[in-house]
C-alpha positions as CSV (number, residue, x, y, z in Angstrom):
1,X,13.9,15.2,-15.0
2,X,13.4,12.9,-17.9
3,X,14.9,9.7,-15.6
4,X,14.6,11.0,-12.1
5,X,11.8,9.2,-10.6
6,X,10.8,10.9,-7.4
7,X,12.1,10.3,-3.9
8,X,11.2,10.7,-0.4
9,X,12.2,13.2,0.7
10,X,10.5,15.1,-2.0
11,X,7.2,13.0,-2.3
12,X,6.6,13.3,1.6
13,X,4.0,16.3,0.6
14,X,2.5,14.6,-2.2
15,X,-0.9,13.1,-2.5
16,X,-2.5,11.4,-5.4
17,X,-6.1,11.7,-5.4
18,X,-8.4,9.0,-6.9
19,X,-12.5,10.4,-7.3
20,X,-15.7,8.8,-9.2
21,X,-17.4,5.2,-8.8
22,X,-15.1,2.4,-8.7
23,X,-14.1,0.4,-12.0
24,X,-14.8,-3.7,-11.1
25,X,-14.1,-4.1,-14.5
26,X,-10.3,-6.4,-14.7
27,X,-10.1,-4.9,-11.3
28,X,-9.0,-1.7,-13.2
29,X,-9.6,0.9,-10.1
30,X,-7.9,-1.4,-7.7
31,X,-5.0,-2.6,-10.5
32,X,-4.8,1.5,-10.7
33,X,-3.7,1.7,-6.9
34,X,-1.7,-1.2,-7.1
35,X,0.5,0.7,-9.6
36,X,0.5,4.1,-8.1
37,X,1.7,2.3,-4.5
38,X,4.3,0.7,-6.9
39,X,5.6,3.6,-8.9
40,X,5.0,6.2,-6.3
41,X,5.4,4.2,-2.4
42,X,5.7,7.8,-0.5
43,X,2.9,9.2,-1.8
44,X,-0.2,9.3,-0.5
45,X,-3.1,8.0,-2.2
46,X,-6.9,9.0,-1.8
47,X,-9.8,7.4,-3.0
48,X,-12.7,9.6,-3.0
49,X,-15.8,7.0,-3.6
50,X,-19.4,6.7,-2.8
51,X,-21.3,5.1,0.3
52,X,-23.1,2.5,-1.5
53,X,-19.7,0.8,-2.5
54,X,-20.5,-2.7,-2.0
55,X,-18.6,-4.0,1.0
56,X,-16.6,-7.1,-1.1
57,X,-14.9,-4.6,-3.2
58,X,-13.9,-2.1,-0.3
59,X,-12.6,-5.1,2.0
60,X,-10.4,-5.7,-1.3
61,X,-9.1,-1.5,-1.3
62,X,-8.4,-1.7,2.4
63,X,-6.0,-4.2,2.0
64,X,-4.0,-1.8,-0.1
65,X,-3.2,0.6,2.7
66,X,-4.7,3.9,1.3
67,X,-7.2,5.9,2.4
68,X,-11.1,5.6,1.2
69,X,-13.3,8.2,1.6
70,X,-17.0,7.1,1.3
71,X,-19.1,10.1,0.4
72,X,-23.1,10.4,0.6
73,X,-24.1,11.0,-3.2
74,X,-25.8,14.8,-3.8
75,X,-29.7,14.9,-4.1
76,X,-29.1,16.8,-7.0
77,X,-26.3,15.2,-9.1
78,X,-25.6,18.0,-11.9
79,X,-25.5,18.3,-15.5
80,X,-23.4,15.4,-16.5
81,X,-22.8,14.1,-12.7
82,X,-20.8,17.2,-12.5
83,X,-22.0,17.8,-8.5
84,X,-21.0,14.2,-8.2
85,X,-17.5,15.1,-9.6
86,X,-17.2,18.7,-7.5
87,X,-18.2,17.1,-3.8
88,X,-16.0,14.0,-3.9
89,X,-13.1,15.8,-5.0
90,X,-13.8,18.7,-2.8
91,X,-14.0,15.8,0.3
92,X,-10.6,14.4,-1.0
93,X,-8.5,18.2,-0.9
94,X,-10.3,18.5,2.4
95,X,-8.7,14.9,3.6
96,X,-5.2,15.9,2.0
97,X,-5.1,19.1,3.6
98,X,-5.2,17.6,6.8
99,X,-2.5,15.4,6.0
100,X,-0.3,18.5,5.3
101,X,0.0,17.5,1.5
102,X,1.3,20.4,-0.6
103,X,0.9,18.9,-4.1
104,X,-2.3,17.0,-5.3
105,X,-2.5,14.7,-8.3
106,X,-6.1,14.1,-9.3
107,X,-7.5,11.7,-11.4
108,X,-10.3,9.7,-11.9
109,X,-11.3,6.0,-11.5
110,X,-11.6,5.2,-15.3
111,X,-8.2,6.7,-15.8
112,X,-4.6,5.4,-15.2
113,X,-0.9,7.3,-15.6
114,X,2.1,4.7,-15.9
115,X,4.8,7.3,-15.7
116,X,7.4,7.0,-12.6
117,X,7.9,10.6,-13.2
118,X,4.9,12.3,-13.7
119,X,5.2,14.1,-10.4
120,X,8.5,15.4,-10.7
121,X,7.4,16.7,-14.3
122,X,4.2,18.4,-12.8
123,X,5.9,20.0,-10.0
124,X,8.6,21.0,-12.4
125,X,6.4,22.6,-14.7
126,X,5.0,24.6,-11.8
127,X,8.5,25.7,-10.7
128,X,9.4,27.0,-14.4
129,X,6.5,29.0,-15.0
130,X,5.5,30.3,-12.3
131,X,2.3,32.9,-11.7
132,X,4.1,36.7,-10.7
133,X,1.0,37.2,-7.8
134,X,3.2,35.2,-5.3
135,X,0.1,33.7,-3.9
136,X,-1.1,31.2,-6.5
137,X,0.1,28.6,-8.8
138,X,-1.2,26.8,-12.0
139,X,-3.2,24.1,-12.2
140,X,-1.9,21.3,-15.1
141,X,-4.3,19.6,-16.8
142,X,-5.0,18.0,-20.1
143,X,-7.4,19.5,-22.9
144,X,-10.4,17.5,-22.3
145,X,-13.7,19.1,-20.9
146,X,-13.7,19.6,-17.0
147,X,-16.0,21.0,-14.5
148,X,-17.9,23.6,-16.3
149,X,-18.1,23.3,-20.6
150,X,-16.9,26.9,-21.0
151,X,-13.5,26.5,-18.7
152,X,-12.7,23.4,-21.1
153,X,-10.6,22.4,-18.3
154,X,-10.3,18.5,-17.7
155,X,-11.2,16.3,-14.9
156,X,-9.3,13.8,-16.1
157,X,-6.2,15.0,-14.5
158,X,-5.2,17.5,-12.6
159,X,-1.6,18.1,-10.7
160,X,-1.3,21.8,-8.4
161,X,-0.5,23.1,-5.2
162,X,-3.3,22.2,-2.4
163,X,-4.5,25.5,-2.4
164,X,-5.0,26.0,-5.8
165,X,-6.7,23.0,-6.4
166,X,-9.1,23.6,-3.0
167,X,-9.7,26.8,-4.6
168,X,-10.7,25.3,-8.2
169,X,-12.6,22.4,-6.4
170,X,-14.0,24.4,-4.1
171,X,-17.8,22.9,-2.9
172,X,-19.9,25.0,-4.5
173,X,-22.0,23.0,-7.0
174,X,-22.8,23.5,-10.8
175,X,-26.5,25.2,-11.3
176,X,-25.3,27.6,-8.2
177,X,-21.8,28.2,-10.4
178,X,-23.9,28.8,-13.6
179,X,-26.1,31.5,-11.9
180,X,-23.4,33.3,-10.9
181,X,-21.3,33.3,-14.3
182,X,-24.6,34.2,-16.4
């Protein structure tokens, strides 16, 4: 795997999905896609933003041949933004399970992976360790806090299986999630 970048006919199901506000700064959200549709040309690419995007800077994304979702903000927006974080993801799975994706990379605006083979390792890593329930899969993910503080499970990036991820991500928004666990 270490120099096999990925191909095709493997990346056909593969979606890389893009969520928070966009980064004007150097053009770093847009410089981000411009790399990904670079490294990665068969995969698609989602960009889970918000409705009051100003309309200069999503004339610019367009141009890139992706697809933009433009969500209405929350009324309430969480603890940390974190209802922010949960509905334009969960708006992004929904668009990449229409596109019959399989596998979901998911990252955030203010972040930014140069590897060619990042997606081969991740889907890898899925094959050799796999979950014996023959129904679900793991979600990778670096050690950096994530939806809710006691998962300590990153929003900076995630790679899984649609499913799994729709499952994770489903809408269901932090004070609700809270209630439940405590």
């Amino acid at each position: 795997v270490i120099n096999e970048k990925i191909n095709s006919k493997d990346s056909i199901d593969h979606g890389i999905i893009i969520q928070d506000p966009i980064i004007t700064k150097n053009l770093f959200t847009e410089e981000t896609i411009k790399i990904y549709k670079k490294l990665h040309p068969d995969v698609k690419i989602i960009l889970s933003a918000w409705d009051d995007t100003p309309q200069k800077i999503l004339d610019s994304l367009k141009k890139l041949n992706i697809i933009i979702i433009l969500n209405k903000k929350p009324k309430n927006f969480g603890w940390s933004n974190i209802n922010l974080q949960i509905y334009s993801t969960a708006q992004a799975i929904q668009c990449a399970k229409k596109l019959g994706l399989r596998y979901i990379a998911k990252t955030r605006t203010d972040c930014r992976i140069y590897s060619p083979n990042f997606l081969v390792y991740c889907k890898t890593l899925l094959e050799l360790f796999p979950i014996n329930n023959n129904k679900n899969a793991r979600i990778i993910s670096t050690d950096h806090s994530g939806k809710h503080m006691p998962y300590k499970f990153s929003d900076i990036f995630q790679f899984g299986k649609l499913e799994d991820m729709e499952l994770f991500w489903e809408e269901s928004y932090w004070e609700n999630d809270i209630k439940e666990i405590y």
